[in-house]
N, C-alpha and C positions, 0 to 999 in steps of 0.2 A: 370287573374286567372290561367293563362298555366302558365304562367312565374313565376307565384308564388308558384304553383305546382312544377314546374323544380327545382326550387330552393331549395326547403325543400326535395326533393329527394339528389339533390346536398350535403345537409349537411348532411342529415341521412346518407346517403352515407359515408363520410368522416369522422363523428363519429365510423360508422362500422369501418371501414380502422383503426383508432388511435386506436381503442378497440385492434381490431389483430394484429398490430405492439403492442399496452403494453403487449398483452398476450406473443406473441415472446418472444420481450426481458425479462419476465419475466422465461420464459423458459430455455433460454440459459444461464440466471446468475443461475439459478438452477440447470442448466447440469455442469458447470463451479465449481462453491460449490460443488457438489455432485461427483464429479471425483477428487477433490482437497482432499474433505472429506477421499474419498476412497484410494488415495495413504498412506493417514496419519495410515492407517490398515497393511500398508506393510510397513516391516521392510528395515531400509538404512542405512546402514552402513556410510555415511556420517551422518548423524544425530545423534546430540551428545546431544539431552534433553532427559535427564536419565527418566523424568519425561514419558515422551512421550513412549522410551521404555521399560518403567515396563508396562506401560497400553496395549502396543500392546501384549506382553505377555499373561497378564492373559487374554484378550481376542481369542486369538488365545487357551488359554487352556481352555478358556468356549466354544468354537467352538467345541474343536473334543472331548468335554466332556460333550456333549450337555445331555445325560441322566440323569447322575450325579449332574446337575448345573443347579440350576432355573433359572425360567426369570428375578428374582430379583438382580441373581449373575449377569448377563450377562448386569443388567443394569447398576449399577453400574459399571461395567467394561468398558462400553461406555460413563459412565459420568466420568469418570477419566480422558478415551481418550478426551470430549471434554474439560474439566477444562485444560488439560496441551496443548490445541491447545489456549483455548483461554486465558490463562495466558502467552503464549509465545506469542501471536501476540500483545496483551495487555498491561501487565503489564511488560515484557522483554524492554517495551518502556513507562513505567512510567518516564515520565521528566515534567518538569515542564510546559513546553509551549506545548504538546502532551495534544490535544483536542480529547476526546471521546464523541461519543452521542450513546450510549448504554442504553439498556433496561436493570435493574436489573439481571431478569430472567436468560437472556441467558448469564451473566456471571460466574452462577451457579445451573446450571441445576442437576436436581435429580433425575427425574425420563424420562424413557423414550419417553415420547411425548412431553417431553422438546429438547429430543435429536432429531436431523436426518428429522425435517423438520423447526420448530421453526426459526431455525437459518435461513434458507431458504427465512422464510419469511421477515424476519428483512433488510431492505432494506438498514440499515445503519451500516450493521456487517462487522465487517474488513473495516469501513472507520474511516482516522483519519483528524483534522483538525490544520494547523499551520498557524500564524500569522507572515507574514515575518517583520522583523526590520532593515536587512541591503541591500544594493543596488550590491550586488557581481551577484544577479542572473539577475540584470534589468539592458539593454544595452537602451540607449534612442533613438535609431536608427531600431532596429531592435524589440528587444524585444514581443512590443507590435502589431506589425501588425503579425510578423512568427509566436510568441509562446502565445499571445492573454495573457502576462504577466504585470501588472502593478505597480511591485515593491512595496518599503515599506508599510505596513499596510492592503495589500488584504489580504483574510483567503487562503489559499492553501487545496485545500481536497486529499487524497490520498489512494489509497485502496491498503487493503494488499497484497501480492502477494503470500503469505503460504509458502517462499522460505526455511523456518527454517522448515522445517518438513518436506515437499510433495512435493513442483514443484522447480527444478532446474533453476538456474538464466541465463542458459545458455536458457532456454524454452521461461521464461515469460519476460524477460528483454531484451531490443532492444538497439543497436546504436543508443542515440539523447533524452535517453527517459530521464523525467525530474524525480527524485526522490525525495523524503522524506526521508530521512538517519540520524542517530546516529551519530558523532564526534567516529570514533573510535578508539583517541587517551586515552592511557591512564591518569590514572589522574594524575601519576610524570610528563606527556609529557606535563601538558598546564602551560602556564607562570602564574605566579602571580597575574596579572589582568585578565588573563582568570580566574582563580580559585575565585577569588573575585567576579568577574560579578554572578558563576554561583552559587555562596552563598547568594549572593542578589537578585537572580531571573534576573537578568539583562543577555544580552546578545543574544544567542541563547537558553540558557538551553541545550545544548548538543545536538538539531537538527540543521540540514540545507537540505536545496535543492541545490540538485546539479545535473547536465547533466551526462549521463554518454558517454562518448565519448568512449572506450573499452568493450568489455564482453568477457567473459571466452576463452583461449585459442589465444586472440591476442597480438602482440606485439608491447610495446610502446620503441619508440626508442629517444633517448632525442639528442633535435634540436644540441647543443653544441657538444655533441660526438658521431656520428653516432656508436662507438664501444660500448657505455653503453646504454645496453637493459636489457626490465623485458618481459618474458614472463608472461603471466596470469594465474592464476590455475583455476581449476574447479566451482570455485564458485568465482571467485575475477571479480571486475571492475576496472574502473580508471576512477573518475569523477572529472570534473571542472567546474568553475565557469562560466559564460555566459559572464560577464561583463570585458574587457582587462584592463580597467582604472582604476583596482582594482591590488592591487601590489601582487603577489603569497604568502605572508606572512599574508597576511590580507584576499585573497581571500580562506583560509582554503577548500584546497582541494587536490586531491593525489599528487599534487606536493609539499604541506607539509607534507602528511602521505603517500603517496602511495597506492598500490592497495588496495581496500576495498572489505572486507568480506560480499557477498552481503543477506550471509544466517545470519549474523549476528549483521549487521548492516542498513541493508537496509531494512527500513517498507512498503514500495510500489512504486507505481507508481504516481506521480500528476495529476490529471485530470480537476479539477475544478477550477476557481478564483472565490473568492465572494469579492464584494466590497461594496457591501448595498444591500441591500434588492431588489433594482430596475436594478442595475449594478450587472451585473454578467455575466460567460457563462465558455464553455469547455475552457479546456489548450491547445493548439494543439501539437500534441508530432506527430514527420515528421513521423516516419513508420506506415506504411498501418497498420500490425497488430496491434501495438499497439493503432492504431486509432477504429479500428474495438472493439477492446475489451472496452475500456476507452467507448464507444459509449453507453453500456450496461447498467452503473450509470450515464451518464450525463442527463439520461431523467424526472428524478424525485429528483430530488434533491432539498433536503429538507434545504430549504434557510434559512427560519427564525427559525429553528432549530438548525442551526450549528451558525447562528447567535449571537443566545439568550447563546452562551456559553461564547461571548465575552463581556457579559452587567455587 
């Protein structure tokens, strides 16, 4: 009977523990959101969504006109601000193979208690899901024990980074870390059967994942001529492919376009592989920070939800 006592203390015990670790992390992806939320109130002169700065405007005029302007004004001037955050992290990446599991609500909120915690709660806001088709990111040596990757056909999950509005790619984007990105080739720049694939759904649809090996302000200096170099600008990376046995013309990466615009092109981070319903688990992306963060959505992850997009 002691032993049997012990033991249901034991679990009670460790049920407490899991409670206070999910209350945590639900904490911190809310401090996270909510300081991302609040850059997007300050004007950046690197940010160029016209949308985004008419709203911080009138909100800054219903601010210091607070007598003058009801609560109604002021809500609506924060459902502006969130429709053009969440139409840029959203719909700025409508592509074909770009998987959302979004609640109706939060992509058109109206009134204010729609706004500013809502989102908060939605545990799957700014995540997106891709189904990989080509082998450029899976090395069959390394791949799957370093970056826990398993090539064609796993869903990839990737959360957004709020790089196009609020946090700088130089903050939230690490050396190594594995991305979800846009082709940010124009459409004269892709060949004929590129442009065919992406008419027939075939292909990538205009995403890929790719490593970034560079971030903001470093320089890449190319192996053939130590004299031709690109330094980085403020928002740029320079991502490649995982895979060497992939030829650089096929491995579509910035050694065929060059540095990438990470505010413009780059939807997030990877953190997730799902492989069925029973197979699954984190991505491991090498830096501590970016491990620390990714750690925050790996814990609840809603499997047979991102699943059910692929049926």
């Amino acid at each position: 009977r002691e032993s049997a006592a012990r033991a249901g203390r034991t679990g009670s015990e460790a049920r407490g523990w899991r409670r206070m670790l999910g209350f945590l992390t639900r904490l911190q992806r809310g401090v996270w959101l909510t300081h991302s939320f609040y850059r997007c109130l300050v004007p950046n002169p690197e940010v160029k969504n016209q949308q985004l700065v008419l709203s911080q405007r009138v909100i800054a005029n219903a601010l210091l006109n607070l007598r003058s302007h009801t609560l109604r004004d002021f809500e609506k001037a924060m459902s502006n601000l969130d429709k053009a955050i969440t139409n840029s992290m959203y719909f700025d990446f409508k592509l074909k193979d770009l998987k959302l599991k979004v609640a109706e609500e939060h992509l058109y909120p109206t009134s204010l208690e729609q706004i500013g915690y809502k989102w908060l709660e939605e545990r799957d806001w700014g995540t997106a899901a891709f189904q990989v088709r080509d082998e450029a990111m899976f090395h069959r040596e390394f791949s799957k024990p370093l970056y826990n990757l398993h090539g064609p056909g796993e869903i990839l999950l990737a959360k957004h980074l709020l790089m196009n509005f609020a946090n700088e790619p130089s903050k939230v984007i690490q050396r190594e870390d594995l991305v979800l990105m846009r082709d940010p080739r124009e459409p004269h720049e892709l060949s004929p059967k590129e442009k065919a694939e992406l008419a027939l759904g075939g292909g990538s649809g205009g995403l890929l994942v790719r490593r970034v090996v560079a971030v903001p302000g470093e320089e890449i200096v190319c192996v053939n001529n130590e004299d031709e170099t690109i330094v980085l600008d403020n928002n740029e990376v320079w991502v490649m492919a995982d895979n060497a046995d992939v030829s650089a013309s096929d491995a579509l990466d910035s050694r065929t376009f060059g540095p990438v615009d990470a505010t413009a092109h780059v939807f997030g981070r990877v953190f997730y592989s799902i492989r069925s319903a029973v197979d699954h688990g984190p991505v491991k992306n090498p830096n501590p920070s970016s491990q620390s963060f990714d750690r925050l959505w790996t814990e609840d992850v809603d499997i047979d939800g991102f699943l059910e997009l692929y049926k």
